[in-house]
Structures are given as C-alpha cells and as structure tokens.
N, C-alpha and C positions, 0 to 999 in steps of 0.2 A: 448378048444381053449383058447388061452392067448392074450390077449393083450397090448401093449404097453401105457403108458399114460402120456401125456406131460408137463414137468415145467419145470418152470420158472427160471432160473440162477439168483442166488443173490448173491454167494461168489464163486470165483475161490481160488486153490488149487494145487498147482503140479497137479497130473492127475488124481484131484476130483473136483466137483462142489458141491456148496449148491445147493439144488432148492426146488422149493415152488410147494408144489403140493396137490391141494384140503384142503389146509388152513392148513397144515403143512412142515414141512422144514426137508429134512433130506438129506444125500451125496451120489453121484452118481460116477463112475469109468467114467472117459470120454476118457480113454486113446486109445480106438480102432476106435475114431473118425478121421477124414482123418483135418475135416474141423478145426480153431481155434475156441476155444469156449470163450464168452464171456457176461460180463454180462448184464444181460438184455435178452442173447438168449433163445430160447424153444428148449427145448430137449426131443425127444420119449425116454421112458425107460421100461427096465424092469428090476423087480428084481436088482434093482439098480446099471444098468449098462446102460450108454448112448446108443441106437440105431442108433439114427441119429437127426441130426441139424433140425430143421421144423419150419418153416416162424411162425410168432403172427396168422396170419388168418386160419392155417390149425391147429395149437394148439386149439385155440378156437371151434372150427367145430368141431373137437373130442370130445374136454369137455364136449360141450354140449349133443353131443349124448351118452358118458360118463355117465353125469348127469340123464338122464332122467328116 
C-alpha cells in the first residue's frame, strides 16, 4: 500500500511547487491539480507529484499518524 504525504508550499514555479516535507524541501509537479496552488498551501503527494490541495488541519492529522 502507498501512501500520500503532505507539504507545505514555499516557492511556486510554472507547474512545480517547492514544499517542505518532514524537514526537507524538494519539487513537486502540481500541474494535474484542478484547484490554484499557492504558497503557504498543503499538498498530498506522491512520488513527487501533487495529489490533491488539503486544508493545514487535515495535513497535520496525517503527519502525525505519519510520525508515529
């Protein structure tokens, strides 16, 4: 099973994102995303490609069971 895991937007990009994800930073393809992405947004990913746009409080609630 795989699963997605979610960060944090710090630099936009034509149809890439930086994002910070578990205390490193690297770029993500956001271009089959519907919604505008921007910074500051949480983004599910995999395999460094954007999933879908997801609220601060549902990123967090992952991470943590993420972390654990």
């Amino acid at each position: 099973m795989c699963i997605g895991v979610p960060g944090k937007v710090i630099l936009i990009k034509g149809d890439t994102a930086k994002i910070e994800q578990n205390g490193h930073s690297h770029w993500v393809n956001v271009s089959s995303l519907t919604e505008k992405v921007k910074k500051g947004d949480y983004l599910l990913t995999y395999q460094d490609v954007a999933i879908n746009k997801v609220s601060a409080k549902q990123a967090k609630e992952v991470l943590k069971l993420h972390n654990k």
